[in-house]
C-alpha positions in Angstrom: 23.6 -50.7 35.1 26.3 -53.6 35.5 25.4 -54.2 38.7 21.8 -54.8 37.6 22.6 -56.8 34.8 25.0 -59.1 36.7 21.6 -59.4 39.5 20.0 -60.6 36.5 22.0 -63.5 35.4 22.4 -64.2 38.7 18.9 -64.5 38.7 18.0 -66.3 35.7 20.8 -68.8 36.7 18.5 -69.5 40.0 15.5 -70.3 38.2 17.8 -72.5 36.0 18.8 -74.6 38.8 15.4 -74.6 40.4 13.6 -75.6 37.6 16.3 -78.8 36.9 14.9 -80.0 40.3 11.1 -79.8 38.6 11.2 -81.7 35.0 8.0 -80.3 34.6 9.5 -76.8 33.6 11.7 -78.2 31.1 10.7 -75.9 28.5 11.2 -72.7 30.8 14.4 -74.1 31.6 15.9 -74.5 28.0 14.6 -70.7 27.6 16.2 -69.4 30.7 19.6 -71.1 29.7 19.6 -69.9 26.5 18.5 -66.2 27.9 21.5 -66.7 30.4 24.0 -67.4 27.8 23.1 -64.4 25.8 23.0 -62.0 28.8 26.4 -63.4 30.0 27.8 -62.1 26.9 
C-alpha cells in the first residue's frame, strides 16, 4: 500500500512537470498540485 501510494505521487508529480511545459493544461495542473499536496500528507 505505501509503495503504491508513493508510485502515485510520484506520478502525479510527472504530470505536474509535464503539463508546466504545455500552458495549455493549466487548469489540470493547479488540480494535480493540489492532489499532490494532499496525497503527500
Amino acid at each position: 500500500m505505501i509503495g503504491e501510494k508513493r508510485y502515485a505521487i510520484k506520478k502525479f508529480f510527472l504530470m505536474q512537470i509535464s503539463s508546466l511545459l504545455d500552458p495549455r493544461k493549466k487548469q489540470y495542473r493547479n488540480y494535480s498540485l493540489s492532489l499532490g499536496i494532499l496525497l503527500s500528507f
